[in-house]
C-alpha positions, 0 to 999 in steps of 0.5 A, a space after each residue: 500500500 502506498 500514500 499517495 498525493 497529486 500535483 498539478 504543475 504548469 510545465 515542471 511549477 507546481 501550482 497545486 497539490 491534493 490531500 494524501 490518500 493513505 494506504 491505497 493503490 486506488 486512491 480517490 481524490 475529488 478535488 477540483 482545481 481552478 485558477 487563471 493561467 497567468 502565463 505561457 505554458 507547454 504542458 500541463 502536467 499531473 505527477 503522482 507521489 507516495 509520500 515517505 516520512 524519512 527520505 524525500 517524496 518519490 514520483 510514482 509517475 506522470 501524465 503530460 498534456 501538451 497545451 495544444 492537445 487539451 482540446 481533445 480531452 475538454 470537459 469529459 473524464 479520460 483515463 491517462 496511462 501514467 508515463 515514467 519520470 527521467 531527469 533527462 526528459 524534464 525539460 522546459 524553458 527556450 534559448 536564443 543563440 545567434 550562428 555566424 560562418 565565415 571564411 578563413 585562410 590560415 597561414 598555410 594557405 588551406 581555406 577554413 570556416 570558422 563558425 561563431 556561436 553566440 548563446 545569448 539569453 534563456 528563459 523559463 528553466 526550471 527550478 530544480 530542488 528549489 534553485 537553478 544555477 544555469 549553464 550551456 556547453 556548446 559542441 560541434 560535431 558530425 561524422 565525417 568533421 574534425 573540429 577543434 580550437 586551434 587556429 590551423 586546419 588539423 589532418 583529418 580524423 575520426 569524428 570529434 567534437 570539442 565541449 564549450 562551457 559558459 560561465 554559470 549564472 547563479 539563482 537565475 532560471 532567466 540566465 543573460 549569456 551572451 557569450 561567443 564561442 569559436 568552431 574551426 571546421 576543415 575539409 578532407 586534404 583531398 578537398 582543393 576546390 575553393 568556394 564560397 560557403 558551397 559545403 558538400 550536401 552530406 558535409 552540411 546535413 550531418 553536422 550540427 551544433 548541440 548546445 545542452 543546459 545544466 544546473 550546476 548542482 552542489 549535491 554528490 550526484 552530478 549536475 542536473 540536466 536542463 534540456 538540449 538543442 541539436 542545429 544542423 549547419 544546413 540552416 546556414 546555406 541560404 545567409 551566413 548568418 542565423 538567429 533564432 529562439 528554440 524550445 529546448 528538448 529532451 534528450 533522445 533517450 529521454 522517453 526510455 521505452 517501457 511496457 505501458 500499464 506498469 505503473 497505472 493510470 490517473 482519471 482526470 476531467 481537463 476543462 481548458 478555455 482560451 478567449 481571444 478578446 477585442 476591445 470593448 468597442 468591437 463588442 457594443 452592438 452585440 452587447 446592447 441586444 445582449 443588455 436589452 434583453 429584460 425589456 423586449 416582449 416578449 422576453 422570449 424573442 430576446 437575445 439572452 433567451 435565444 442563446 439559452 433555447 440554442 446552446 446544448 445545455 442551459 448551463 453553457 448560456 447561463 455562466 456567461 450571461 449572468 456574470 455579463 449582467 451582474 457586471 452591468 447590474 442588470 441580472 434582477 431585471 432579466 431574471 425577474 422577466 425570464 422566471 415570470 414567463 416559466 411560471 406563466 408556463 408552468 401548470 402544476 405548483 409542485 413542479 415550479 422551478 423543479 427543471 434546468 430551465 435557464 432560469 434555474 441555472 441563471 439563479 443558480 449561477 447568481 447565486 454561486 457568484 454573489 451568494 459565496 461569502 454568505 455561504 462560509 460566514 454562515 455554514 463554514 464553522 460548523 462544517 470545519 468542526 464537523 469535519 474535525 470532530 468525526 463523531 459517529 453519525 450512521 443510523 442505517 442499521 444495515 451499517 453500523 459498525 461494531 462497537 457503535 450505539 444507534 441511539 447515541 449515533 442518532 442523537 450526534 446527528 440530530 446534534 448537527 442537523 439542529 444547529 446547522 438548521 439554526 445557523 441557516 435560518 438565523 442567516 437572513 439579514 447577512 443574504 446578499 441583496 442581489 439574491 433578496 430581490 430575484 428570490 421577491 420577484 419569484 415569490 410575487 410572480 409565483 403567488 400571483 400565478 397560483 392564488 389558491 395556493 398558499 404555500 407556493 410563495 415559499 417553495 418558489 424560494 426554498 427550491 433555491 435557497 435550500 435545494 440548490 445552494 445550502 444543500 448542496 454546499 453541505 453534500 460536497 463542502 470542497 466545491 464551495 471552497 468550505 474546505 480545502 479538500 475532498 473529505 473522508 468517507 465517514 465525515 461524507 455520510 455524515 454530511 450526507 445524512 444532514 444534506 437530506 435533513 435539511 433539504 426536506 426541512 426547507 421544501 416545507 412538504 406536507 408529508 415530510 417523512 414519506 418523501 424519504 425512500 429510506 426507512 430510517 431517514 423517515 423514522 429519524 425525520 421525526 424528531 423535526 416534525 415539530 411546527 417550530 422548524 417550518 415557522 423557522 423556515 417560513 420567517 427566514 423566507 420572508 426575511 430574505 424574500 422581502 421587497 426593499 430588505 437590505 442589510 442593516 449591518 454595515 461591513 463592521 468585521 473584516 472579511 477575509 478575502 485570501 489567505 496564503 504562506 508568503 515570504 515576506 521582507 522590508 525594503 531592504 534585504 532578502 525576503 525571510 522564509 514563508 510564514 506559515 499563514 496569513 489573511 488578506 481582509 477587507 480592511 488590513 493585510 495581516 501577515 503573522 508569526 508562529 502561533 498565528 499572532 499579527 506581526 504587524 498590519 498593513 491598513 488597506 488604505 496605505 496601499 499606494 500600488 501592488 506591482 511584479 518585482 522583477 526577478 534581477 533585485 533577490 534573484 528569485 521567481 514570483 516575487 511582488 511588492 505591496 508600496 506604502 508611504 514610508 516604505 515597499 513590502 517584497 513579497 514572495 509566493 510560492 508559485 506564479 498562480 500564487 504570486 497573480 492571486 495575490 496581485 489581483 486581490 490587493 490591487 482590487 481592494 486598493 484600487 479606490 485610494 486616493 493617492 495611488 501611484 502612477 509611476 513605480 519601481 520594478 526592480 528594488 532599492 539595493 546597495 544605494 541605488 534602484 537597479 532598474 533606473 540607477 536612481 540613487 534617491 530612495 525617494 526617486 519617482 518610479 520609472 514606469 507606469 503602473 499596470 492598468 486598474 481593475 475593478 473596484 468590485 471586490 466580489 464580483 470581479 468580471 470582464 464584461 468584453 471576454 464574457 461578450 466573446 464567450 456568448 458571441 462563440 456559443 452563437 457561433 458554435 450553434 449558428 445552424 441552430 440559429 438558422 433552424 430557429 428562424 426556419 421555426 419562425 417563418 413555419 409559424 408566422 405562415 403555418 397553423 398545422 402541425 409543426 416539424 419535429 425539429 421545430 418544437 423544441 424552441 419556445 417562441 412565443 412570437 414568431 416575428 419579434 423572434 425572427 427579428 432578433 434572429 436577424 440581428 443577432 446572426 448579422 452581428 455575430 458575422 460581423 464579429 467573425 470576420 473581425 476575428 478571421 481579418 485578425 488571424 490573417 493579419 497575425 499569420 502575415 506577421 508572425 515569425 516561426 523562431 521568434 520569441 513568442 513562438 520559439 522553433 519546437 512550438 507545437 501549437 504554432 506548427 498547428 496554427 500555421 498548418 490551421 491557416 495554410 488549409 484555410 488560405 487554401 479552401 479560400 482559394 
């Protein structure tokens, strides 16, 4: 048996890492991970290891995902055969050298060629065991070629290469070379014919020069291999001289052949996105269609309807249209009128809002999105202790295990079930005032449509607030962020077991105990059958249902917004070692010493400006610098996912102070003068712009333009159901009879509104196809194979420009 966990790594950065699953060949883990990519990337890469108390963790295995492979595996489970790990095929980073042949003649009178290397500069290397002192030895060699350093033409040979070594660049993965290295390269004696640069064709081909990267290590097994580059002299034969950027690339016998299967498989559920977004302007006619969805009539014919009546799932719809009308504050008005068209469809009371219609997955959405923090002020402490606490919770008889009492197990859940129930309807006035007002409109719409029944103004509510947001978050705690990871099987059922509780608790349904398949849930269902709990749910629905109800509480205790291990340091010197925890919350940054007492706090209003630190002033990655009046705070994180987090948050609660700076230092104060200007005054002004603002909106942190290009692709994607949807139309306006089958699935209520809109959008989303094609064209005249944005070795280039030479030909 073996303790394993998982990391996931943007190439060879760790950016996450799973709980360790003990004493298991099968571990399961059920995480989710989510981040922003903050920069340019080969691979994503999972790695499995089996952890081990007194040696260092060892690598069981891997899977490597090429970036321009993850389409193929976007968003459905696939099973991936785990690959060996060898040092000689962990490579990553890319190199620029420049190649220069010239002709010489030696004293002797023999011709010779003499070919200048330059390795000017790396980037991206990786860190091995926590540093990278890098560097390159460059060789020239080929089978029928005698190459040495001497100034004169040596007789002919064996083939042989002589190894050329830079200096090595300490505590840098970004390494400055810049250095020439000189290669003498003769011709067989019986060779005479003098020419210029005209080398044999097998001469040409079969030599190459081959520049491999190391990491001087200090350890007893050797220096580390970083990655290799092999260049054929054939890329010399139209120009004497070459430069160019290269991926580096494993050894050849890096990818050791072994029997697949050996070391198992890992199951993973790869969801990639990558928005290609214009400027604002490109997107406001389709965004105003969009915007004015809450007033057509009927809300049918509107833009935002259509998009959820053509999109495969409601979901797809529902993400980008709600995050693009909470930006622009218009998400109640389109609720409100795409819920009051469902309940005007809707027949039976029972089944109001029971389906994934667009309004149900538009609230629920509006609700992950606005309703997150109230969910973890209101259930995160008692899910934590129950989490910690493991009491025993089973009361199927079928399971019990020995040794336990199910009275005493029935009693620890009613414990639970009471106060998790308490805490959720004493919650009221902390509800968000966005989730208030959608869940009044429902109220008033439902009682309006079913007058004769009473109840249904509240289970329109509870069908949300308790069905799909607090239930759930109980069942799955990890998916809200309630805790960090998957929890354990018994801490699973227990939640389980109060998740069904309070569900039917808050339906508010005549016969609670017969709406349990189980017999034991029935049976223990009867210690809430008391009328208190359903006033309880009643008054926390009218609270948080209530026209005009608003928080009365202004924000008195801090809200914690993050919380990380960060290295921290004055302006002066290196950063010390990360300490161990610390809250970002709305009002300080607080960073802490052992035993979780505050060093000292950092008023979020002092926050002048939060900027990159560049890699140069420390010598270390993923550092960035928080500025205040009297001083800078350089702040290291432990990854790049990390360090952008980091940025982004303080950036976004500081982003309304009123002395913000415009200018600032990217390197540090060291050693009496700024490295990046020389300034010698600490008080220098910065010598660059600070990076653009973001959103002032702490929770709701949105980019109305990518969430625009994100609905102009699914209109895209589903253009032939757009056109279906106009045929629908036109069969309606002209057609009493029975329709095709095709066409029944679109709700329209009014054919010709719906077609209008149909012409609208299908014109506009054209128009922003061509704008995207006319760009694509535009950046493949202009793109250069070699350069540094897409070094030689760029795979999804190679597809890029193979996508656009078939393109360029159908258009032909």
């Amino acid at each position: 048996m073996r303790d394993c966990y998982c990391t996931v790594n943007l190439d060879q950065e760790e950016v996450f890492r799973t709980k360790i699953v003990e004493k298991s060949l099968c571990p399961f883990y059920g995480e989710d991970f989510y981040c922003e990519i903050p920069r340019s990337f080969r691979h994503l890469s999972f790695y499995i290891f089996d952890r081990d108390v007194f040696r260092r963790d060892s690598i069981i295995g891997k899977v490597a995902i090429q970036k321009e492979d993850l389409q193929k595996y976007h968003n459905r489970d696939t099973w991936f055969q785990l690959q060996h790990v060898d040092a000689d095929s962990e490579v990553q980073g890319k190199v620029h050298l420049e190649l220069r042949l010239s002709e010489v003649i030696t004293d002797t009178g023999v011709v010779c060629h003499k070919l200048a290397t330059r390795i000017l500069e790396c980037q991206g290397l990786p860190i091995v065991n926590g540093q990278c002192d890098p560097y390159a030895t460059v060789t020239l060699a080929g089978p029928y070629r005698q190459v040495a350093a001497t100034r004169t033409c040596p007789a002919p040979g064996p083939a042989g290469s002589e190894a050329k070594k830079t200096k090595v660049k300490k505590k840098t993965n970004n390494p400055q070379f810049d250095e020439v290295f000189y290669f003498e390269v003769t011709r067989p004696c019986s060779y005479s014919r003098k020419s210029h640069f005209d080398f044999e064709e097998e001469d040409v081909d079969k030599l190459e020069i081959r520049v491999d990267l190391w990491n001087a290590s200090n350890l007893k097994f050797g220096d580390e291999f970083l990655g290799e580059l092999r260049i054929p002299l054939k890329v010399l034969r139209q120009s004497s001289s070459y430069e160019a950027w290269y991926f580096l690339q494993p050894r050849d016998n890096g990818s050791k052949s072994l029997k697949p299967g050996d070391l198992g498989s890992l199951r993973l559920n790869v969801v990639y996105t990558e928005d290609h977004v214009f400027s604002s302007d490109y997107y406001s006619p389709l965004r105003d269609l969009l915007l004015k969805s809450a007033d057509v009539e009927p809300v049918s014919a509107s833009t935002a309807h259509i998009l959820g009546e053509v999109c495969r799932e409601k979901q797809e719809a529902a993400i980008p249209l709600v995050r693009l009308f909470l930006h622009y504050g218009r998400v109640v008005p389109f609720i409100s009128a795409i819920a009051n068209a469902e309940v005007r469809r809707t027949q039976d009371p029972n089944t109001i809002f029971r389906g994934n219609s667009l309004t149900s997955k538009c609230i629920d959405e509006t609700m992950k999105l606005a309703g997150m923090h109230y969910l973890h002020v209101t259930l995160k402490p008692t899910i934590e202790e129950i989490c910690q606490s493991h009491k025993p919770c089973e009361i199927d008889p079928v399971k019990l295990k020995d040794g336990e009492n199910l009275e005493n197990n029935m009693e620890n859940l009613r414990q639970y079930v009471d106060r998790i129930f308490n805490v959720i309807t004493k919650s009221g006035v902390s509800c968000p005032t966005v989730m208030c007002d959608i869940f009044f409109s429902l109220r008033e719409a439902a009682a309006k449509r079913f007058q004769d029944d009473l109840d249904v103004r509240y289970t329109a509510v509870s069908s949300f607030i308790f069905l799909r947001f607090f239930a759930p978050a109980i069942l799955s705690p990890n998916l809200f962020q309630l805790t960090p990871h998957h929890t354990d099987p018994q801490t699973s059922r227990t939640l389980t077991l109060i998740s069904k509780t309070i569900q039917t608790l808050g339906s508010l349904s005549k016969s609670k105990s017969a709406s349990f398949k189980e017999s034991y849930m029935a049976a223990f269902y009867e210690f809430f059958n008391e009328q208190k709990y359903a006033d309880a749910v009643k008054n926390f629905l009218d609270l948080i249902s209530s026209s005009g109800r608003r928080d009365p509480k202004s924000v008195e205790q801090p809200i914690l917004l993050k919380e990380g291990s960060l290295a921290f340091s004055p302006k002066e010197g290196r950063p010390n070692p990360p300490n161990p925890a610390r809250p970002l919350g709305l009002h300080s940054l607080t960073p802490l010493a052992a035993g979780d007492q505050p060093l000292y706090s950092i008023p979020i209003e002092n926050i002048l400006a939060v900027e990159k630190l560049e890699e140069e002033s420390f010598k270390m990655k993923n550092m960035f610098q928080v500025i205040q009046p009297e001083r800078a705070l350089y702040i290291q994180a432990n990854n790049c996912v990390e360090a952008k987090a980091w940025i982004d948050i303080l950036t976004k609660v500081s982003q309304c102070n009123q002395k913000r700076l415009t200018v600032y230092h990217p390197s540090a104060y060291l050693n009496g003068h700024w490295l990046c200007c020389r300034a010698s005054s600490d008080t220098a002004p910065g010598c660059s712009p600070c990076t653009g603002g973001l959103p002032a909106n702490i929770q709701l942190d949105i980019d109305g333009d990518r969430e625009t290009e994100r609905i102009y692709s699914l209109f895209n994607l589903y253009m032939s159901k757009l056109e279906k949807m106009q045929e629908a139309c036109g069969s309606r306006s002209v057609y009493d009879g029975p329709e095709q089958e095709e066409y029944l699935t679109f709700i329209i209520d009014d054919p010709q509104e719906t077609y209008k809109t149909l012409k609208q959008v299908i014109a506009r989303v054209g128009a922003l196809e061509q704008e995207h094609a006319q760009y694509k064209r535009d950046k493949f005249k202009k793109t250069k194979y070699g350069s540094q944005e897409h070094p030689i070795g760029d795979k999804s280039f190679q597809s890029y420009i193979r996508q656009q030479s078939e393109v360029s030909t159908h258009s032909i």
